[in-house]
Backbone as CSV, one residue per row, in Angstrom:
resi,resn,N_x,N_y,N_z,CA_x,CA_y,CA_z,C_x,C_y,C_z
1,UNK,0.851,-1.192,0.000,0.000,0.000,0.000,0.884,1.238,0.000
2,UNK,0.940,2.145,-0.989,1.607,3.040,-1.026,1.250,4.526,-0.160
3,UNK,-0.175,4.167,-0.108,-0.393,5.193,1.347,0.321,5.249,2.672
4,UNK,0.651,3.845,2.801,1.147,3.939,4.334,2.662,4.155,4.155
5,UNK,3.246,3.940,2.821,4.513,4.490,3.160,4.575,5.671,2.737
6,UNK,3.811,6.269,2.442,4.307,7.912,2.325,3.610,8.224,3.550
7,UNK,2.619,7.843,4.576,2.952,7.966,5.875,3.698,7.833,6.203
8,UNK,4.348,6.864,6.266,5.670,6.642,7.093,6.901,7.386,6.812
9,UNK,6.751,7.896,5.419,7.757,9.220,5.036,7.438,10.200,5.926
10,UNK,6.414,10.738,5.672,6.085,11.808,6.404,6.235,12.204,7.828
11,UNK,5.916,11.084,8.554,6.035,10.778,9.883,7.662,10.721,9.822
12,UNK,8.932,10.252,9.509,9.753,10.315,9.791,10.226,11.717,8.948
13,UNK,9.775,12.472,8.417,10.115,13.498,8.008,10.205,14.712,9.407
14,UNK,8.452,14.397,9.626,8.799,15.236,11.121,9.182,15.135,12.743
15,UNK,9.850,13.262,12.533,10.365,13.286,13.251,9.189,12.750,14.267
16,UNK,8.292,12.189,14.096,6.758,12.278,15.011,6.563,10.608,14.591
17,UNK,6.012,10.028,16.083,5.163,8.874,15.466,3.526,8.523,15.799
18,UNK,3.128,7.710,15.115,1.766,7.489,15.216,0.787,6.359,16.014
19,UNK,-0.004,6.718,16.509,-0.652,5.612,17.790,-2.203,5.314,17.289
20,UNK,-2.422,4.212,16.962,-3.665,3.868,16.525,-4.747,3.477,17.407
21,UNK,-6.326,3.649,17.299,-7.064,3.239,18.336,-8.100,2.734,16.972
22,UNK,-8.460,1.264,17.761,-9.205,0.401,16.143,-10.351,-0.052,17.142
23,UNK,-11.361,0.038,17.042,-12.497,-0.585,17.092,-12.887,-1.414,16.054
24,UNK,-13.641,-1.368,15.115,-14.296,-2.272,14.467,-13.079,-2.302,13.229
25,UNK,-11.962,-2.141,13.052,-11.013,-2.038,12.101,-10.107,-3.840,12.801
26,UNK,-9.800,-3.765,14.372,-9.350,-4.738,15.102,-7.967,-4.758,14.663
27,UNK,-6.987,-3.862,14.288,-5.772,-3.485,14.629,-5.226,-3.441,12.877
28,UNK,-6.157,-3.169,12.241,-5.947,-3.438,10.518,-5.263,-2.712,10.105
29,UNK,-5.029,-1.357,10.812,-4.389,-0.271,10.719,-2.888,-0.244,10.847
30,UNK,-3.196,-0.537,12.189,-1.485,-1.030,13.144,-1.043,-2.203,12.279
31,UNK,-1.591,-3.338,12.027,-1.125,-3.773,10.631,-0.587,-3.780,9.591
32,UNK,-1.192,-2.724,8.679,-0.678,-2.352,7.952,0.412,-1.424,7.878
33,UNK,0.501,-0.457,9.012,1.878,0.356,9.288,2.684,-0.939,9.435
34,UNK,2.867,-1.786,10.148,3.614,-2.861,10.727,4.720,-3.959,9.418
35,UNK,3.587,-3.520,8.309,3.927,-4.475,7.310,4.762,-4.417,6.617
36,UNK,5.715,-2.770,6.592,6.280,-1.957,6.174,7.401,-2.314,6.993
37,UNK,8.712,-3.269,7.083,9.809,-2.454,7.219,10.247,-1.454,7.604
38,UNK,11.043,-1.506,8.676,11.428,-0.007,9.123,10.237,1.328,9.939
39,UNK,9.045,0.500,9.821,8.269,1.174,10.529,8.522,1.409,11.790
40,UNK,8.550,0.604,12.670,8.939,0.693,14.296,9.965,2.180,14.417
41,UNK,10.485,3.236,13.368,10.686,3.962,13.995,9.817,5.686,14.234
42,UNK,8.314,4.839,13.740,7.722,6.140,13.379,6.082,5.646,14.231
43,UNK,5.828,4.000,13.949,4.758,3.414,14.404,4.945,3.040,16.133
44,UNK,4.300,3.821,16.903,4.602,4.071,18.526,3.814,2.697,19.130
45,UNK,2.244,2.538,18.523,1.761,1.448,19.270,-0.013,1.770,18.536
46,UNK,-0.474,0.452,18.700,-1.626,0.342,18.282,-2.356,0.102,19.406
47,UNK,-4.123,0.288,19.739,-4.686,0.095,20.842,-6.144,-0.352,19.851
48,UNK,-6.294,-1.977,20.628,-7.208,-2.669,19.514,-8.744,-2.453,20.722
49,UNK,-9.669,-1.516,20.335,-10.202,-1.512,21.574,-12.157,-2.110,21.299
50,UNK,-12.007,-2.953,21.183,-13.417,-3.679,20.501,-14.210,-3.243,21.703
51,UNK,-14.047,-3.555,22.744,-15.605,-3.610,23.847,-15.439,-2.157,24.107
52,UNK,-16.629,-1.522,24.724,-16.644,-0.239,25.350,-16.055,-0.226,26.914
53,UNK,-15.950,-1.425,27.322,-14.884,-1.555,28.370,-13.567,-0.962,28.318
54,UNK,-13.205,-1.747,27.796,-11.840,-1.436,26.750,-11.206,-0.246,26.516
55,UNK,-12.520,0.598,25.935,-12.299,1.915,25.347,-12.274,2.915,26.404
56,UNK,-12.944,2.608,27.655,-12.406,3.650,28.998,-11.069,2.924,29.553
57,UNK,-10.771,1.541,29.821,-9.985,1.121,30.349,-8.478,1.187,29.678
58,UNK,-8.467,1.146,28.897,-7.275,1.796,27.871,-7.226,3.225,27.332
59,UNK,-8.113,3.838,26.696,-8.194,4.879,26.155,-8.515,5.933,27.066
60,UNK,-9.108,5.577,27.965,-9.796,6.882,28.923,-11.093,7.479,28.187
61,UNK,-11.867,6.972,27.611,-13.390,7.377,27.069,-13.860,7.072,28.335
62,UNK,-14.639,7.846,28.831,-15.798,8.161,29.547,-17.074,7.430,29.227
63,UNK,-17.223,6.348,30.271,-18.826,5.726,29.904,-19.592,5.982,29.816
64,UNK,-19.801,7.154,30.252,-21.358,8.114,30.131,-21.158,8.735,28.761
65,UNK,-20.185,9.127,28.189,-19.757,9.290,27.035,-20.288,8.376,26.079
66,UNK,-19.782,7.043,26.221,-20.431,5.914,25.557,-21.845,5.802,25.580
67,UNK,-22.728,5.582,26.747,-23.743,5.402,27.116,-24.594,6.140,26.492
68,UNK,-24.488,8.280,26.395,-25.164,9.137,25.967,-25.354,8.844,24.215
69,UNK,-23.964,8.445,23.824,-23.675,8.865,22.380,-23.551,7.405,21.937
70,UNK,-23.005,6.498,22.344,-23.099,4.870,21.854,-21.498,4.848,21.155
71,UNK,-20.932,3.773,21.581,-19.728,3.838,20.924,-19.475,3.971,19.586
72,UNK,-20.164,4.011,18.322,-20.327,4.576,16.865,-20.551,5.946,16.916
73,UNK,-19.805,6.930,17.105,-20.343,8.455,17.336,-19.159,8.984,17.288
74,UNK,-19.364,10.496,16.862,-18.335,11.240,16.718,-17.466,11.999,17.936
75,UNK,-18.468,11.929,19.090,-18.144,12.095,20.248,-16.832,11.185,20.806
76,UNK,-16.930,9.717,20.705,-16.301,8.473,21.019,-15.187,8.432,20.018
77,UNK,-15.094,8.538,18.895,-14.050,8.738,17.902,-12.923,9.562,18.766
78,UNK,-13.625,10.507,18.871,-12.699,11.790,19.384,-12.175,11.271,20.634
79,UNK,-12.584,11.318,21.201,-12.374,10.896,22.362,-11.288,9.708,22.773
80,UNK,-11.554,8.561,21.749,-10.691,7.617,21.629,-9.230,8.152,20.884
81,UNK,-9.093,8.896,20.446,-8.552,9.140,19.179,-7.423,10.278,20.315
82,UNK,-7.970,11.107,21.502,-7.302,11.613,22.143,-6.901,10.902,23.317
83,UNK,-7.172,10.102,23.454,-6.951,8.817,24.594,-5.790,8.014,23.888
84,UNK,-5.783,8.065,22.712,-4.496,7.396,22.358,-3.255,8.320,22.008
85,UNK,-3.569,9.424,21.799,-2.342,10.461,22.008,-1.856,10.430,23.676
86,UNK,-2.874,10.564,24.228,-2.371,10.791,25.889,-1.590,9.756,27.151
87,UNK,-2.116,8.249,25.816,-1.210,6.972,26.686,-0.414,6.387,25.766
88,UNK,0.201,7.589,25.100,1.275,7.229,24.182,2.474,8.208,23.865
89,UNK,3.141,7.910,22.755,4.583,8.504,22.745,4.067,9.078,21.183
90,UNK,3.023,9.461,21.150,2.801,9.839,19.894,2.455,11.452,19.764
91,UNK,2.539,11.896,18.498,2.345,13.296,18.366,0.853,13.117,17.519
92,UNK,0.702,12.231,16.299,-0.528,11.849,15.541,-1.420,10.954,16.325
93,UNK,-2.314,10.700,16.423,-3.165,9.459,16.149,-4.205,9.320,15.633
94,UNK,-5.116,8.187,15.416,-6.202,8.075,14.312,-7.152,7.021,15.281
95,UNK,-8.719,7.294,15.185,-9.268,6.817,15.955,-10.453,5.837,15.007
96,UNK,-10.594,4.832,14.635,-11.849,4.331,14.117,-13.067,3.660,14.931
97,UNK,-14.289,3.813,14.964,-15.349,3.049,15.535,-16.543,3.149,14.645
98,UNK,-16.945,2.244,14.327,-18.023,1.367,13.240,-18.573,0.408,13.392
99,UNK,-19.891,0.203,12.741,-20.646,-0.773,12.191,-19.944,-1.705,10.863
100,UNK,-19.377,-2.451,11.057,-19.247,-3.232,10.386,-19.958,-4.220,9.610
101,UNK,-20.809,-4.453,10.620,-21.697,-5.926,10.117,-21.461,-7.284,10.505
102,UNK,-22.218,-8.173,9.766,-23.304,-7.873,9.354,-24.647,-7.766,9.776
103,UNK,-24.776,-7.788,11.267,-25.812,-7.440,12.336,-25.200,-6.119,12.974
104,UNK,-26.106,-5.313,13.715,-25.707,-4.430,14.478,-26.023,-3.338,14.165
105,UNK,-26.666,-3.114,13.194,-27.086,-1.307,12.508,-28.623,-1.788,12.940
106,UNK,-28.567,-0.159,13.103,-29.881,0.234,13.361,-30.024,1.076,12.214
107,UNK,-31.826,2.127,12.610,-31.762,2.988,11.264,-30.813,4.567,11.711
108,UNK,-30.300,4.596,12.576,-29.631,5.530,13.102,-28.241,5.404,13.079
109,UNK,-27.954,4.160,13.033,-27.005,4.048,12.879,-26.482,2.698,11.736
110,UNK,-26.254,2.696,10.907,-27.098,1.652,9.683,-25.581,1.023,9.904
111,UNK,-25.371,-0.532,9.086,-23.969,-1.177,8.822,-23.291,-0.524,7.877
112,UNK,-22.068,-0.096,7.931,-21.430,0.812,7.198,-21.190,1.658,7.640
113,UNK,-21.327,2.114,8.622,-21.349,3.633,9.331,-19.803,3.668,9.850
114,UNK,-19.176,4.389,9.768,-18.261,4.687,10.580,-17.440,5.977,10.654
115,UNK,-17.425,6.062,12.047,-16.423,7.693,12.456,-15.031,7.346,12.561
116,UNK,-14.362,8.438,12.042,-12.946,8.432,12.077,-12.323,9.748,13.084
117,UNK,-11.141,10.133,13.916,-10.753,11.036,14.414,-9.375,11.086,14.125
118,UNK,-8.609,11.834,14.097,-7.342,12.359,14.138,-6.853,13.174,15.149
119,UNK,-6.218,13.033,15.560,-5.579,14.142,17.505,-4.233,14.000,16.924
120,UNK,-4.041,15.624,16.936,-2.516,15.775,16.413,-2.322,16.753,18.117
121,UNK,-0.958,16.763,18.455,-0.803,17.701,19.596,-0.963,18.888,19.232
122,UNK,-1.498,19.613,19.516,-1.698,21.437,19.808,-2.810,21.449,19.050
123,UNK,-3.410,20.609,18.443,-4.306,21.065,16.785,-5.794,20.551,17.675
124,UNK,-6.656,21.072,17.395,-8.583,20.775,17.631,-8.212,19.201,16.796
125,UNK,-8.957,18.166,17.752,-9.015,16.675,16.963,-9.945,16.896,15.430
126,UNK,-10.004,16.515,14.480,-10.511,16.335,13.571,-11.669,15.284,13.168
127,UNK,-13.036,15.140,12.662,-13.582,13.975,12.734,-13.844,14.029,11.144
128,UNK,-14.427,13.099,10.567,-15.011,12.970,9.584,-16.220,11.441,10.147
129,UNK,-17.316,11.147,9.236,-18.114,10.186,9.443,-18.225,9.716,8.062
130,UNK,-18.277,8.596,7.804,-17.895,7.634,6.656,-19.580,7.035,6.429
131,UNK,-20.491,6.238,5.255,-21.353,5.779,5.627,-21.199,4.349,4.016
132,UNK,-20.188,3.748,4.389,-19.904,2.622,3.188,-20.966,1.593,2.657
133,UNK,-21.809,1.665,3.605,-22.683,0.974,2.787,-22.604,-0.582,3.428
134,UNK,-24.441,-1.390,3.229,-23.990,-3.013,3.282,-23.250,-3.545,2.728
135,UNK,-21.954,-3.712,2.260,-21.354,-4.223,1.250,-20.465,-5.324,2.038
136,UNK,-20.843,-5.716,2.882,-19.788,-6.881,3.785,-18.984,-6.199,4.847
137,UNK,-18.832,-7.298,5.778,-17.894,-6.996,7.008,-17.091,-6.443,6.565
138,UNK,-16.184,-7.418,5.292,-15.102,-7.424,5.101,-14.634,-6.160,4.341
139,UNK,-15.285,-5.973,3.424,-15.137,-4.510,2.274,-15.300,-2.931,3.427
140,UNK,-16.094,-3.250,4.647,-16.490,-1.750,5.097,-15.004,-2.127,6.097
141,UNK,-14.871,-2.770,6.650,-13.112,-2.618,7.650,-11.978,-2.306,6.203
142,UNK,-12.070,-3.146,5.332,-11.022,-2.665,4.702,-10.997,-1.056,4.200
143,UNK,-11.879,-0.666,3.775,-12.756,0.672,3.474,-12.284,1.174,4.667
144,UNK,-12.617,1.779,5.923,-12.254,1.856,7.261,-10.680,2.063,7.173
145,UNK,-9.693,1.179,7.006,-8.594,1.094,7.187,-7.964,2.006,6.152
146,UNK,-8.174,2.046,4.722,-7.671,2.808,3.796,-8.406,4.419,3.885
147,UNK,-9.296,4.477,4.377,-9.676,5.920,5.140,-9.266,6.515,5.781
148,UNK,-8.933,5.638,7.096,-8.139,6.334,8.389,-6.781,7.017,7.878
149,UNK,-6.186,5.905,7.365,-4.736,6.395,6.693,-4.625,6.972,5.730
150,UNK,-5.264,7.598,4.828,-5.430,8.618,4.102,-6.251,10.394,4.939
151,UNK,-6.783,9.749,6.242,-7.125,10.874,7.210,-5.832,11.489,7.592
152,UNK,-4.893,10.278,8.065,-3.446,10.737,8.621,-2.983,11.141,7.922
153,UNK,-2.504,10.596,6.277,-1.966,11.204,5.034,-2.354,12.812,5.050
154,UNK,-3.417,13.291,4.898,-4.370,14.433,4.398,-3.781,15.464,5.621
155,UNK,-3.893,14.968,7.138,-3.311,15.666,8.223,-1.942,16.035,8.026
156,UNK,-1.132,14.904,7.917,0.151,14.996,7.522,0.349,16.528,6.698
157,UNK,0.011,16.226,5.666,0.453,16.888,4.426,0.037,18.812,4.632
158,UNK,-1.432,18.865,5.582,-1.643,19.863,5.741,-1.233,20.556,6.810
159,UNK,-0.361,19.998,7.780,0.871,20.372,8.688,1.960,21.439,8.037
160,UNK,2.565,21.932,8.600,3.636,23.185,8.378,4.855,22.235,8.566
């Protein structure tokens, strides 16, 4: 994937590395940085956080957080997404939580759905919300994964 190594340019350009938080992605991300050679000096640590347990007990999300907004929300993105800057050695990170499938959507929140976050230090976190469609477990995580890292790419690039 040529996205993740011009992340990984970039990231060693400024000297910064990156900390992943995967919910319904399940570390696809951290993966794929991983797959790359020479990553370990830019890739800080991945945080695979499937249950909403998880996501306060590692990340520091707030359960009432969860509870109000449901772990698919832009609230929880963020949140996760700054929870992994704060228990890490990272300057970037990227936050995913989604409906995957193929049970689990509602009409509010349908399969396919998913929020993404970015937490760079000093910068307002960034969200975007994704809505891929029934198209399989498998196509909306991979979808998911080539998103996030083109979120980081896009951050990257619009950095000074």
């Amino acid at each position: 994937m040529s996205i993740v190594v011009e992340v990984i340019e970039l990231l060693r350009t400024k000297g910064w590395k990156l900390a992943t938080a995967e919910s319904c992605t399940g570390g696809m991300v951290a993966a794929a940085m991983t797959d790359v050679a020479g990553s370990s000096d830019v890739f800080d640590r991945g945080f695979v956080t499937y249950s909403n347990l998880s996501k306060a007990e590692m990340l520091g999300v707030v359960p009432a957080l969860i509870a109000t907004h449901g772990a698919v929300s832009s609230q929880v993105a963020r949140a996760m997404a700054e929870g992994a800057l704060m228990y890490s050695k990272a300057q970037i990170s990227v936050a995913i939580t989604g409906v995957a499938g193929p049970g689990g959507g509602s009409t509010e929140k349908p399969v396919g759905l998913v929020h993404f976050s970015v937490a760079t230090n000093g910068l307002p976190t960034a969200h975007i919300e994704m809505k891929f469609g029934d198209v399989g477990r498998s196509q909306v995580r991979s979808k998911a994964r080539d998103s996030a890292l083109q979120m980081v790419l896009d951050q990257l690039k619009a950095l000074p």
